[in-house]
C-alpha positions in Angstrom: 20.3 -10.6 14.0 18.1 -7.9 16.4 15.9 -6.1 14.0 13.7 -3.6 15.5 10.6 -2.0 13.1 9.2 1.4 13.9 6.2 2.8 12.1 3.3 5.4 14.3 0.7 2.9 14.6 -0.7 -0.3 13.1 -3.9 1.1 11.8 -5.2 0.3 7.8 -3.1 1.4 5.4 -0.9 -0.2 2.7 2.6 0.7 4.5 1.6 -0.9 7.7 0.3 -3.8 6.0 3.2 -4.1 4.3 5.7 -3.4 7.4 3.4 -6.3 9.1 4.2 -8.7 6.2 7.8 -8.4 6.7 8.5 -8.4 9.7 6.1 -12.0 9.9 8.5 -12.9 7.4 11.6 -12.0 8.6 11.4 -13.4 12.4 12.0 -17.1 11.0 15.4 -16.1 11.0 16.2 -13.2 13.3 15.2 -11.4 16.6 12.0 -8.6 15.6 10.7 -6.3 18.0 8.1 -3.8 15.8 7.7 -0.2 18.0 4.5 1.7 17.7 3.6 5.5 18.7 -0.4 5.4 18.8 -3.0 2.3 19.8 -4.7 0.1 17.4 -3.8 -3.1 15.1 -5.5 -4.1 11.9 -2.9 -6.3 11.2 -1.9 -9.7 12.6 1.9 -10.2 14.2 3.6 -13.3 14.5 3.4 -14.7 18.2 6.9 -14.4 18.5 7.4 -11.0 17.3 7.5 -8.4 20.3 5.3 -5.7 20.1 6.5 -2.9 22.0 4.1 0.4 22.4 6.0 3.5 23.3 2.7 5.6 23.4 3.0 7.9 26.5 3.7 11.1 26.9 2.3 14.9 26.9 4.1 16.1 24.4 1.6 17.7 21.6 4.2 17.5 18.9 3.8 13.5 17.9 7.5 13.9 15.7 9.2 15.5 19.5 7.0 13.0 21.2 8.1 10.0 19.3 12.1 10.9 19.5 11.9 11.4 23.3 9.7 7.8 23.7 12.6 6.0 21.5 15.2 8.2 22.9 14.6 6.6 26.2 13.7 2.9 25.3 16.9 3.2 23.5 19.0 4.5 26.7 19.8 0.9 27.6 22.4 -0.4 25.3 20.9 -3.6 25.3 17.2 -2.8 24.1 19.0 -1.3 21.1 19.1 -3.1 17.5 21.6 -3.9 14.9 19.5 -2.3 12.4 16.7 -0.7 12.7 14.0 -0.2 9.7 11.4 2.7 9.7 8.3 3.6 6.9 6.9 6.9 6.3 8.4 10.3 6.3 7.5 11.6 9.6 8.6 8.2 11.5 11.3 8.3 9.5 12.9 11.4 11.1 12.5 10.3 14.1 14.3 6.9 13.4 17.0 9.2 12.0 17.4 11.6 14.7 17.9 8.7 17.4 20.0 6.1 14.6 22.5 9.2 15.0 22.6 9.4 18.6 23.1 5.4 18.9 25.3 4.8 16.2 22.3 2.6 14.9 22.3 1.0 11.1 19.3 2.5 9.7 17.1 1.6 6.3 13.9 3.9 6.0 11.5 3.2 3.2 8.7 5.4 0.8 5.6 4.1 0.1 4.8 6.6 -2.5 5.9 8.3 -5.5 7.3 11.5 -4.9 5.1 13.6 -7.2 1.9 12.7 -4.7 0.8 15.6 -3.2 2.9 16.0 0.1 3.6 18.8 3.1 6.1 21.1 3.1 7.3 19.1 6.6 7.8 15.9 4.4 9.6 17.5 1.7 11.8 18.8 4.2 12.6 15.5 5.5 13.3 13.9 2.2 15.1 16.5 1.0 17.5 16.9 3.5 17.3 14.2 6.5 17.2 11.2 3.9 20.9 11.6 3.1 21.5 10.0 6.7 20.1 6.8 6.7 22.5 4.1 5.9 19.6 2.8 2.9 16.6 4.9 1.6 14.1 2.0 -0.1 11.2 3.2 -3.0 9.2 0.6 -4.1 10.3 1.3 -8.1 12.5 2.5 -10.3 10.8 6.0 -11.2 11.7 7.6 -7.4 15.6 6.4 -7.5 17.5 9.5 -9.5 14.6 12.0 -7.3 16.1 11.1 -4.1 19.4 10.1 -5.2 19.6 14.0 -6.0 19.2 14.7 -2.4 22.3 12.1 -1.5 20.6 9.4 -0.2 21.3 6.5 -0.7 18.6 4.2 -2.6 17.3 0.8 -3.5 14.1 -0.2 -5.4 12.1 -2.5 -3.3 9.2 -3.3 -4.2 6.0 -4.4 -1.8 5.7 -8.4 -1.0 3.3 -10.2 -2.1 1.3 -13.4 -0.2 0.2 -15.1 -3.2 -3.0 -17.0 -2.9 -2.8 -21.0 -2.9 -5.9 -21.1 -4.4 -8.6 -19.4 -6.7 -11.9 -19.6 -7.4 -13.1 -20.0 -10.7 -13.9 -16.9 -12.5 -17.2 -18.0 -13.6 -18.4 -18.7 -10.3 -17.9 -15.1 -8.9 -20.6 -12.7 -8.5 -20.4 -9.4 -10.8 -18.5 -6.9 -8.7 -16.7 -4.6 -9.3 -14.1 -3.6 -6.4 -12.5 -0.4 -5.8 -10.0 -0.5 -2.6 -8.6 2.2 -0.4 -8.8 5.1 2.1 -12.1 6.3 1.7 -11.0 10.3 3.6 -8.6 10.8 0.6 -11.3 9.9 -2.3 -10.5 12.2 -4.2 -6.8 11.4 -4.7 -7.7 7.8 -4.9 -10.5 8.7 -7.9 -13.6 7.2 -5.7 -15.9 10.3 -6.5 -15.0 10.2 -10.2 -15.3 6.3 -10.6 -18.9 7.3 -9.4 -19.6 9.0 -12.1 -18.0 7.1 -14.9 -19.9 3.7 -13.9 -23.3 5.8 -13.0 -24.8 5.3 -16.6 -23.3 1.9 -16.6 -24.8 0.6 -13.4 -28.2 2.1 -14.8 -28.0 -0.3 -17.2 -26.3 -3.3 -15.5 -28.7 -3.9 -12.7 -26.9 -7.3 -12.3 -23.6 -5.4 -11.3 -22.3 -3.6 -8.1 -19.6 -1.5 -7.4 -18.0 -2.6 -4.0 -15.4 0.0 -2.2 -13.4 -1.3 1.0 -11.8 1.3 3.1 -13.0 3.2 6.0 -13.0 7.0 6.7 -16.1 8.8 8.1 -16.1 12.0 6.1 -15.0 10.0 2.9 -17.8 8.0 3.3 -20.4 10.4 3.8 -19.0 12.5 1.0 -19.0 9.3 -1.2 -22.8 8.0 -0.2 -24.3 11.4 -1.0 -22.8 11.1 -4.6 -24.0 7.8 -5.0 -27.2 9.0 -3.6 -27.3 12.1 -6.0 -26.1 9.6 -9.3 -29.1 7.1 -8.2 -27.2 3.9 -7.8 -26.6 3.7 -4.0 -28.4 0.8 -4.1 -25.8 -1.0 -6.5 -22.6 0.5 -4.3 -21.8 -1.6 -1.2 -19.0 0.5 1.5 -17.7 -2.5 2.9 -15.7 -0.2 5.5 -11.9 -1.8 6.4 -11.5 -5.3 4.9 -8.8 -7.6 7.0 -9.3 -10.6 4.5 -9.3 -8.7 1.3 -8.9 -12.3 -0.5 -12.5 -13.2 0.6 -13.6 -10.1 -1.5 -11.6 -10.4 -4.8 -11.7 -14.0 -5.2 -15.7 -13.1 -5.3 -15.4 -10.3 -7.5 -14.8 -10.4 -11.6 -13.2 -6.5 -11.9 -10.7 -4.5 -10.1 -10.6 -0.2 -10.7 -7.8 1.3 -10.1 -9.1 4.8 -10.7 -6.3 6.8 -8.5 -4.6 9.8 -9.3 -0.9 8.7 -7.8 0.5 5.5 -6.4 4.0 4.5 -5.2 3.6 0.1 -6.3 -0.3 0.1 -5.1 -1.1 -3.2 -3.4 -4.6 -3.6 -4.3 -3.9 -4.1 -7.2 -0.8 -6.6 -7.1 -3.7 -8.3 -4.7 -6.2 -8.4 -7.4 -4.0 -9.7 -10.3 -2.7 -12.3 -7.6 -6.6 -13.4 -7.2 -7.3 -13.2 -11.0 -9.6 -10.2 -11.2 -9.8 -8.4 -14.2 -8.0 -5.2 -14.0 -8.2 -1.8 -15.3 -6.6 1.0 -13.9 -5.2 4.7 -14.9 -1.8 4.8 -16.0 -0.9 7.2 -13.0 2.4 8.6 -12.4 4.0 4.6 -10.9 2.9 1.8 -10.3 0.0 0.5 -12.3 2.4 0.8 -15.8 5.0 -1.4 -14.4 2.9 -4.3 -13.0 -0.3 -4.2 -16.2 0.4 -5.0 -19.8 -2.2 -3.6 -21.7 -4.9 -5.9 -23.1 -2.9 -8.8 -21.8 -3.1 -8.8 -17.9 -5.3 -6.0 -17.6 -6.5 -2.7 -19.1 -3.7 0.2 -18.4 -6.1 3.5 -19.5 -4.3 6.7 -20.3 -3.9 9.1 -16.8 -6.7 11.1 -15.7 -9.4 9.8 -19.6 -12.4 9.4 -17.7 -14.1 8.7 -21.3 -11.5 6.1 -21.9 -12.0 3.9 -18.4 -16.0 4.5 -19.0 -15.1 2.6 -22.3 -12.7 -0.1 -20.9 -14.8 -0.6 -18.2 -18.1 -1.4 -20.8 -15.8 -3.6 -22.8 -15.0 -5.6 -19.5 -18.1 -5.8 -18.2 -19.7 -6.5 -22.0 -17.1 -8.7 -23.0 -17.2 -12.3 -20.8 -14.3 -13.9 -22.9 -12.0 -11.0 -22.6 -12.4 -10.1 -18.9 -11.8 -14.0 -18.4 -8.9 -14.0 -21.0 -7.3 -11.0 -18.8 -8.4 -11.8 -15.3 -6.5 -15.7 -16.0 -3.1 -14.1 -16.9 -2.8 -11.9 -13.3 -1.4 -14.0 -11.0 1.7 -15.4 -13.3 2.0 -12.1 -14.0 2.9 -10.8 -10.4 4.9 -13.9 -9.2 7.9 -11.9 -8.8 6.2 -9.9 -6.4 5.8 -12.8 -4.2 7.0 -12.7 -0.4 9.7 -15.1 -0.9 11.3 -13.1 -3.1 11.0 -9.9 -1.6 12.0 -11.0 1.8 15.3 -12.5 0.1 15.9 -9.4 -1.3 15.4 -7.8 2.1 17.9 -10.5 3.4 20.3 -8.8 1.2 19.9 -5.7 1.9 19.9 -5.9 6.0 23.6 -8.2 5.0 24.8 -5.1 3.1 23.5 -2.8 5.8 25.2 -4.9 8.4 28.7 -5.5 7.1 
């Protein structure tokens, strides 16, 4: 089958990792093509996936600019797809607009829950443009009955997983603690308040650091001045954009997830799969349906900075329990693995397809 993938570019971020990691996946058994609007690639392609980058044009509007650039790749019946499969709101109009105009199967997916904070643009789109796609994916359970109420038509699927082969044994990690994501939206992803709640901590840990991966200029300066004013830059590392996130965790005892929303976040699926210890705020999806508390990790009650300044001490007091925790991740997040998701993809571009 000819499956064509359009997202805006392939720089960082968790939907273009994710879109990468399927489409690897799926060429094994079909034809994949994956179309980009803007330069740059974080993320590695199969060799025989074809990358095709439709980034011309004057056009200051990138939605108008984007329709026009597929419109015409998509003039010659035979550059067209059976199905075509697009990620994030803005892309996903435009993969809309021109699935109309070629009779094209469509799936479109969210990456996020749909209380995050959003535009008034991308509520648009979901409220009223989703209804047209053949398949509307969320990655769980929470977001089906929101956009089912605009008529669209949804399935849960949830972000794969590579599962790591191997692990390294806890007590041979160094004591880090790891804090992944977009560093220009800290404050939706908690990094200037994790600051704060490990600041007295760190002061008296000297033998612990906190290490953030993600890049973002005006994040980052925000985010050292902090550090700078709390006294412990010298314990926080900004390791900027991390390819081989592995490398990190498996040399790292505790994971924070100190965010404010998530749709299924994939730093932390990552970090159970590499048995870190895990604590993270019970934010609106996400972290509740992939942590058991005290079992796999520390779930902490949305928003209780007291409480994760508690659970964080107890984890970084407590040897045997982080160990006892940080051991039960990755059996806990096998169903996330890619296998599994990409047969359930397999389904779903056979239902699409019919």
């Amino acid at each position: 089958m000819k499956i064509h993938f359009v997202i805006p570019s392939l720089i960082g971020g968790g939907a273009e990792r994710v879109m990468s990691t399927i489409a690897n996946g799926l060429v094994n058994n079909h034809e994949v093509e994956l179309i980009t609007f803007h330069e740059g690639q974080d993320y590695e392609l199969a060799e025989n996936i074809n990358r095709i980058r439709l980034h011309g044009g004057s056009e200051n509007n990138q939605t108008i600019r984007s329709i026009k650039n597929l419109f015409s790749y998509y003039k010659k019946k035979e550059k067209r797809p059976d199905i075509l499969i697009s990620f994030l709101p803005s892309n996903n109009l435009t993969a809309i607009v021109i699935a109309k105009i070629f009779s094209i199967k469509l799936i479109i997916s969210e990456h996020t829950n749909h209380t995050a904070p959003s535009t008034r643009k991308k509520d648009i789109i979901r409220k009223y443009f989703y209804r047209f796609a053949d398949i509307t994916t969320v990655l769980t359970k929470f977001d089906k009955p929101y956009y089912e109420n605009f008529k669209a038509n949804v399935e849960v699927m949830p972000n794969p997983l590579i599962i790591p082969t191997e692990i390294k044994p806890f007590e041979d990690r160094q004591k880090n603690i790891l804090v992944v994501g977009s560093l220009n939206r800290y404050q939706n992803k908690g990094f200037d308040q994790i600051l704060k709640i490990l600041a007295p901590i760190l002061k008296i840990k000297k033998e612990w650091n906190l290490l953030i991966a993600g890049d973002g200029e005006k994040g980052l300066k925000v985010l050292q001045k902090i550090a700078a004013d709390l006294e412990i830059q010298e314990q926080v590392k900004f390791l900027g954009f991390v390819k081989s996130i592995d490398k990190i965790m498996q040399d790292s005892q505790i994971f924070a997830l100190p965010s404010k929303f998530e749709g299924l976040p994939m730093g932390l699926m990552e970090a159970l799969s590499n048995g870190m210890a895990c604590i993270s705020y019970d934010c609106t999806s996400g972290p509740g349906e992939l942590i058991e508390n005290k079992e796999n990790g520390l779930l902490i009650a949305d928003q209780d900075s007291k409480a994760m300044q508690d659970g964080l001490e107890l984890l970084i007091n407590d040897f045997d329990f982080r160990f006892k925790i940080a051991s039960k991740g990755p059996d806990s997040i096998s169903k996330y693995g890619l296998s599994a998701i990409l047969e359930k993809w397999e389904k779903l571009i056979l239902t699409v397809n019919h």
